[in-house]
C-alpha positions as CSV (number, residue, x, y, z in Angstrom):
1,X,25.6,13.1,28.5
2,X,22.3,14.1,29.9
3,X,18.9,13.0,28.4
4,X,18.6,16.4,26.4
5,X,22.0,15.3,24.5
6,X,20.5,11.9,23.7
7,X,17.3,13.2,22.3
8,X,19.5,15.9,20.4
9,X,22.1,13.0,19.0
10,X,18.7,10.8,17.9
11,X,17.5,14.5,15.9
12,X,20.7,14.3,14.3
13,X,20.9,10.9,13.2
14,X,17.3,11.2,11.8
15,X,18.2,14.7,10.1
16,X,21.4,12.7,8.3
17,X,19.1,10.0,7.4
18,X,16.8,12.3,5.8
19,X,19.2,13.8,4.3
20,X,20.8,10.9,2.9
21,X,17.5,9.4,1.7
22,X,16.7,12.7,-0.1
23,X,19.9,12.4,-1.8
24,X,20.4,8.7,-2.8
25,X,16.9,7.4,-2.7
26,X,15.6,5.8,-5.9
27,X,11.9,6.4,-7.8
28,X,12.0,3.1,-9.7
29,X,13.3,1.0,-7.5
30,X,10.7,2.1,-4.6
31,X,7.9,2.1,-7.2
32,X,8.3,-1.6,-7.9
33,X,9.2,-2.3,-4.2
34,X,5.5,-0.6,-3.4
35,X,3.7,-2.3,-6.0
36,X,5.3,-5.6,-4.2
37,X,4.3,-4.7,-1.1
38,X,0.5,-3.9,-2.4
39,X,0.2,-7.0,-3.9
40,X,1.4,-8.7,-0.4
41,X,-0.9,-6.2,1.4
42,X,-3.8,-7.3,-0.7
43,X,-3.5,-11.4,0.1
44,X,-5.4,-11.6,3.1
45,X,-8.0,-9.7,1.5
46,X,-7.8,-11.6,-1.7
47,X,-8.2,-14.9,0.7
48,X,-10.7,-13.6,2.3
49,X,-12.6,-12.8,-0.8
50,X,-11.9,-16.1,-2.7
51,X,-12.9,-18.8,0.5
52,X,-15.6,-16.9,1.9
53,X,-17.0,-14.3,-0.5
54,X,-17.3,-11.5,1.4
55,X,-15.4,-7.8,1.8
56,X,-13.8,-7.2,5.6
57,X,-12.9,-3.1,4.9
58,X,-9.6,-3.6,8.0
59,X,-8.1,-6.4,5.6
60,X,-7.9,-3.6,2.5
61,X,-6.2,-1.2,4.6
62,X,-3.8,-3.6,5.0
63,X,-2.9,-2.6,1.2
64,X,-1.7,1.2,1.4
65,X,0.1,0.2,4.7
66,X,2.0,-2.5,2.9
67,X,2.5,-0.4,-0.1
68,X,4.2,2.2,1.8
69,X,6.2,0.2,4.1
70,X,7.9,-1.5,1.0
71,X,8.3,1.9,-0.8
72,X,10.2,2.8,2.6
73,X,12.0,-0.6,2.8
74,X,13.2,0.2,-0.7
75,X,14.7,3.5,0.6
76,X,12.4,5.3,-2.3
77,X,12.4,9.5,-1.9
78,X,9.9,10.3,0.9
79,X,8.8,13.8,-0.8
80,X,5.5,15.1,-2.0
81,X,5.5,12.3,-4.8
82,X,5.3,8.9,-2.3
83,X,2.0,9.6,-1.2
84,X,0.7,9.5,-4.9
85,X,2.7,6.3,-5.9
86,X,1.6,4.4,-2.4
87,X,-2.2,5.5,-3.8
88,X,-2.2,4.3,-6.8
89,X,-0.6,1.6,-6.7
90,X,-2.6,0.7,-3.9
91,X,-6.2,1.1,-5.6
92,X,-4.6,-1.2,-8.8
93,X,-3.5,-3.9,-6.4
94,X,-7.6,-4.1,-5.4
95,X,-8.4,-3.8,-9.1
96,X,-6.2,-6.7,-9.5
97,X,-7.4,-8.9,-6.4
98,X,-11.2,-9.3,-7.9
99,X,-9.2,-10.0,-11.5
100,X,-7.3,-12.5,-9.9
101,X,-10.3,-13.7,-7.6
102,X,-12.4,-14.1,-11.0
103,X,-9.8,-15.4,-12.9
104,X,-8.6,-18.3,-10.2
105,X,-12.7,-19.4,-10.0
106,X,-12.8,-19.6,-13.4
107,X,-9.5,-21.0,-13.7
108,X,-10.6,-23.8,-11.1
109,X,-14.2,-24.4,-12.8
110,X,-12.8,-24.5,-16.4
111,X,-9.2,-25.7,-16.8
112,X,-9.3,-28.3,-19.0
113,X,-12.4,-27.7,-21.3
114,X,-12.4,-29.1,-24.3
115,X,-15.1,-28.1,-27.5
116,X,-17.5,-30.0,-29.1
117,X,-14.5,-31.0,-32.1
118,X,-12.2,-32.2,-29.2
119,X,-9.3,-31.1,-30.0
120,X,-9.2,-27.1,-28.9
121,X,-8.7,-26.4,-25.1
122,X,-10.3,-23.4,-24.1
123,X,-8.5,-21.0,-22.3
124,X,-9.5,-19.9,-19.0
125,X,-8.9,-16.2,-19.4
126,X,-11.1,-15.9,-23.1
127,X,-14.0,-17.3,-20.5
128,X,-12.7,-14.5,-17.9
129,X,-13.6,-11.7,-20.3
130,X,-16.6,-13.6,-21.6
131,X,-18.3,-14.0,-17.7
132,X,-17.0,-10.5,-16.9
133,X,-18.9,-9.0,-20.3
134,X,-22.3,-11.5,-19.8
135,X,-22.5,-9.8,-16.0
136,X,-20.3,-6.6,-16.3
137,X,-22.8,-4.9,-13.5
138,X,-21.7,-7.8,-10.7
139,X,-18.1,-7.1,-11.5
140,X,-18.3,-3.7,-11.4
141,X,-20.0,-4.1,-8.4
142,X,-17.3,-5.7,-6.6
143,X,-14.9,-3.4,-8.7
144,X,-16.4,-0.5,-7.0
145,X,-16.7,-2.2,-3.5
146,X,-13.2,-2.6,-3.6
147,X,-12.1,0.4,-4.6
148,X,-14.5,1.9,-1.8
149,X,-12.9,0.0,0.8
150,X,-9.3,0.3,-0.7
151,X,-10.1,4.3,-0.4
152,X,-11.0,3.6,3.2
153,X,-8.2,2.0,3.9
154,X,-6.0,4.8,2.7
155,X,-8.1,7.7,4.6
156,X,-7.4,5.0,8.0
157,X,-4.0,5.1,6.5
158,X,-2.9,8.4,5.5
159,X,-1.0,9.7,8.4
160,X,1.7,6.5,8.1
161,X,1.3,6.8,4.2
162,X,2.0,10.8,3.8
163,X,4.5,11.1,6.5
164,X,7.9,12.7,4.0
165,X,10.6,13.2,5.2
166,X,9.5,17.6,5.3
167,X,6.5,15.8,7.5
168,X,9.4,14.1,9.9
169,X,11.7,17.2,9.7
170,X,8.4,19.1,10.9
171,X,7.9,16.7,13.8
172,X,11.7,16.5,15.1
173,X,12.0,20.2,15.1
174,X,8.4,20.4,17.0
175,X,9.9,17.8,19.7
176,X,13.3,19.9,19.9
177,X,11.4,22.9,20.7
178,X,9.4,21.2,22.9
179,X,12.3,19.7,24.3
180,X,14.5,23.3,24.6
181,X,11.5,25.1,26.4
182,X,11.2,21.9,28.7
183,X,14.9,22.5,29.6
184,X,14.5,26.1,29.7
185,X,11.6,25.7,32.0
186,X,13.6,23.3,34.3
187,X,16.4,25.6,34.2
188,X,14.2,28.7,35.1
189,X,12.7,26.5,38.6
């Protein structure tokens, strides 16, 4: 078996597995799975955030990458549709890290608080939506920041996050032609 038969066995083995993924790959399952992996992918910026107050941009395209990963992981259908899911799911995940950022300083400053009859705790998330109303234009400020950088991330991101399986049966059959006139080249000399 020379090298050519290798290469041609590996093209194979990737056409079944695209093959099989088309046919027993699963929407809801994958969904989840990349919501997961958005959430995971959106930690180190949420750390970031929460300690030192500041946006790094690399750490939020750490979100799309993780999305997708886990939507592949999850053997979810790489067609026209991933790309969308991995996006969306991807800007929600940064909406939600400057919720949860809010909501865990306010949930550190407040727990506990008691009103003036002493008996009523108050709960952390009614002062959530009360801070986020008195200074809407700093929340949407950081709303907007991180959907900026989120959108960044999946521009940096796009070639992993969009590569379907038509994208990979694009790219084998570009490397078996390239391959063939190689050999036919070879053969020629």
């Amino acid at each position: 078996m020379d090298l050519h038969d290798k290469g041609l066995d590996r093209g194979l083995s990737m056409l079944e597995r695209i093959e099989d993924n088309n046919l027993n790959g699963s929407y809801a399952l994958a969904a989840l799975a990349a919501l997961f992996g958005a959430i995971i992918g959106a930690v180190p910026a949420f750390i970031v955030f929460y300690f030192f107050g500041s946006f790094i941009a690399v750490l939020f395209a750490i979100i799309p990458m993780g999305c997708a990963f886990a939507y592949r992981r999850a053997r979810g259908v790489e067609n026209k549709f991933m790309p969308i899911i991995v996006t969306i799911w991807s800007l929600v995940a940064s909406v939600l890290l400057i919720m949860v950022d809010f909501y865990v300083s306010i949930f550190g400053w407040y727990w506990g608080l008691i009103t003036l009859d002493g008996v009523t705790a108050v709960s952390p998330l009614s002062i959530l939506f009360e801070l986020i109303l008195s200074d809407i234009e700093f929340f949407m400020l950081d709303i907007m920041m991180a959907l900026a950088f989120c959108g960044l991330g999946i521009f940096t991101s796009w070639g992993y996050i969009a590569l379907t399986n038509k994208a990979k049966i694009k790219k084998l059959q570009d490397q078996q032609e390239a391959d063939e006139a190689a050999r036919c080249e070879k053969i020629s000399h």
